[in-house]
N, C-alpha and C positions, 0 to 999 in steps of 0.2 A: 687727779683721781688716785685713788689708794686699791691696789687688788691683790688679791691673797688667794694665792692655788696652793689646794694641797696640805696645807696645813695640819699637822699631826703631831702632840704631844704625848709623849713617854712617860712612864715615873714604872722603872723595871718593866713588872707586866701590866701595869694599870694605863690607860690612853685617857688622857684629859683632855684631850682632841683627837680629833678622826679623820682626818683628810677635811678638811673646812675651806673651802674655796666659797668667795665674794670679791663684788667690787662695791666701791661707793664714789660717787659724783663729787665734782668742787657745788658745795653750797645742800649739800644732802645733808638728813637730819638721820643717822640709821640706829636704831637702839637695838639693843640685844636681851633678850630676856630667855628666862629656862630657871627650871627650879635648882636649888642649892645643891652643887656640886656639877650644874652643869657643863663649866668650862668657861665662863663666860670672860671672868678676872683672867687667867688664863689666855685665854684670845687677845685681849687688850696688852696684856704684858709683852707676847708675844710681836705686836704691831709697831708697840712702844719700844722696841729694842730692849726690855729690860729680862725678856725671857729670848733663849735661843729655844727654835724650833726642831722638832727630833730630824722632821721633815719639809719639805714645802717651803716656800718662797713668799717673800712680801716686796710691792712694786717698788714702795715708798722710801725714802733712804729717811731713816731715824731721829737726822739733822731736823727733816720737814712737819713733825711730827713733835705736837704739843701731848703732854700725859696729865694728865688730875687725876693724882689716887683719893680713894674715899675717906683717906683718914689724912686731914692736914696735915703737910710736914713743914712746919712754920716753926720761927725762934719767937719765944712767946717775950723777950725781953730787949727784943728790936721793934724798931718801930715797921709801918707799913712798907713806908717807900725803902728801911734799908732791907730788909728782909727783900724786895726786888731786887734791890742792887748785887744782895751776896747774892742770890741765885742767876741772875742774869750774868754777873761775871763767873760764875759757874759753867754758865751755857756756853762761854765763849762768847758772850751777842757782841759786835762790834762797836755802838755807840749804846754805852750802858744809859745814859740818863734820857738818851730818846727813848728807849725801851721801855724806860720804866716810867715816864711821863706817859706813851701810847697805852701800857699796861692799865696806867690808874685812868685813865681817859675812859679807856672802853670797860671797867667794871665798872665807873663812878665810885671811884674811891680817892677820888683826888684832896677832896676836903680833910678825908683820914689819914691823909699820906704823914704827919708826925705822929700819929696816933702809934700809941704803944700792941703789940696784938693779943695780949694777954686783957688788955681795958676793949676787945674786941666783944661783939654779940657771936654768936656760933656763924648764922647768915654772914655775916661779913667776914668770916674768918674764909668761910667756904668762898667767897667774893675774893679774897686775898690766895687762894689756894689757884682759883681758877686764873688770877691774871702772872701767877707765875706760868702757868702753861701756856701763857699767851706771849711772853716774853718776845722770844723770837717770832713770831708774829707767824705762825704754823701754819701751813694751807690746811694741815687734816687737827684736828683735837680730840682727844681719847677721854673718857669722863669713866670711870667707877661710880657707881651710884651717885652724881652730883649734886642732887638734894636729898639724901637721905637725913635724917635727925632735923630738919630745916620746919619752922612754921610756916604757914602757908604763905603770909607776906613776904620773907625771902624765899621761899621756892618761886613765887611770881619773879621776882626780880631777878634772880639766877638766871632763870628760863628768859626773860625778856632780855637778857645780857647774849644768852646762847642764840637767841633766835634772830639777834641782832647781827651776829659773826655768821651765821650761816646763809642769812638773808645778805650779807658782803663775801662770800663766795667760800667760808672755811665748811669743810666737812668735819660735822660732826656727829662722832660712834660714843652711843653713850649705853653704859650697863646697867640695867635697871631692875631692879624689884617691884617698883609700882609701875603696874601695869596702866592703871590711868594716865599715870604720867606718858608714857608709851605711846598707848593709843593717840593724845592728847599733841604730844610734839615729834613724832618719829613720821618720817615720810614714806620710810620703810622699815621694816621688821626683821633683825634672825631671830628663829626660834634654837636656841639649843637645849639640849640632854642626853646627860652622860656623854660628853664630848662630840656628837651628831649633828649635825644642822640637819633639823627637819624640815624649817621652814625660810623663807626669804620673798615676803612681798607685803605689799600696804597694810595695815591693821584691818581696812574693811576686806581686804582678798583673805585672811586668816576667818575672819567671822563669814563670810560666806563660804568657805570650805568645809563648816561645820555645820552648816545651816540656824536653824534658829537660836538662838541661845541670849538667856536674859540678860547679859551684857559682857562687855568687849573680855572680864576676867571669866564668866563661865565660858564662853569661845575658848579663849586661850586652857583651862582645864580641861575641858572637854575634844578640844585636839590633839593634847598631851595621851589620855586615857586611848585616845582610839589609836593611837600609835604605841602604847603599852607603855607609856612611862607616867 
């Protein structure tokens, strides 16, 4: 389990978080949605060790804790498998070539593993993004929009990779924009804005909060508005 009390970021007088307290389950799928600026990258940074917090505490020690940021950070002039390797002896992982055999195992990218990443499609690069963060084989996984730019046949497969690892016990927090997507693979829901969490439960507990509304993004608009954001 991953839990966060408290949780409050700085930047002088501006709060990019607000006391933000959750927990999430081994095998949870929990996404995070709020419109631009809400905090959300922010939150993830903060889980991932890559931001210190002004405030507030996280359960999880940063070692357990896999990150994918939204913008690939890949050597486009290595090949798959070494581009694991450099990152995995990065990580410290102690048998690098298990690691990175498990890595291309569980994205299906084993056949690619000489494959250059620059001769990569975007979908597999984002496939090569994601089993760096699986390296160390993470109990929790942190996602930045991890199909964003993606056509819909690697969004399936992304998602059938994510849902793969979370149906085998990893939690995963993923930050989203699409809301379909959300509704669609999140078990449960935060809602942030302007650094607030106003909400924290299942997609259909957010749509009947609001009562009728013509679908899972007019809900989410329309619970935004009635709480003035």
């Amino acid at each position: 389990m991953i839990a966060a009390t408290e949780l409050t970021k700085r930047y002088g007088a501006r709060e990019a978080l607000r006391a933000v307290s959750f927990s999430a389950e081994p095998g949870e799928r929990l996404a995070v949605i709020g419109p631009n600026g809400a905090g959300k990258t922010t939150l993830l940074s903060i889980l991932g060790g890559l931001l210190a917090p002004t405030s507030g505490t996280v359960s999880t020690d940063v070692r357990e804790v896999g990150w994918v940021p939204q913008q690939t950070a890949v050597y486009g002039k290595l090949s798959v498998a070494e581009n694991l390797r450099l990152f995995a002896r990065l990580e410290g992982v102690g048998d690098v070539e298990a690691a990175v055999r498990r890595a291309l195992d569980d994205t299906g990218l084993a056949e690619r593993a000489d494959d250059e990443l620059s001769s990569l499609s975007g979908g597999n690069r984002q496939r090569v993004n994601i089993a760096i963060g699986l390296l160390a084989d993470p109990p929790v996984l942190l996602l930045d929009e991890p199909s964003s730019a993606l056509d819909p046949r690697h969004r399936q497969r992304v998602w059938e990779l994510l849902d793969r690892k979370a149906a085998s016990g990893t939690t995963i927090i993923f930050a989203t924009h699409d809301l379909a997507e959300a509704a669609r693979h999140a078990d449960r829901l935060l809602v942030l804005a302007e650094g607030e969490l106003l909400f924290s439960g299942t997609p259909e507990e957010l749509e009947t909060a609001v009562g009728p509304a013509k679908d899972f993004e007019a809900a989410f608009v329309q619970y935004l508005e009635e709480r003035g954001h």
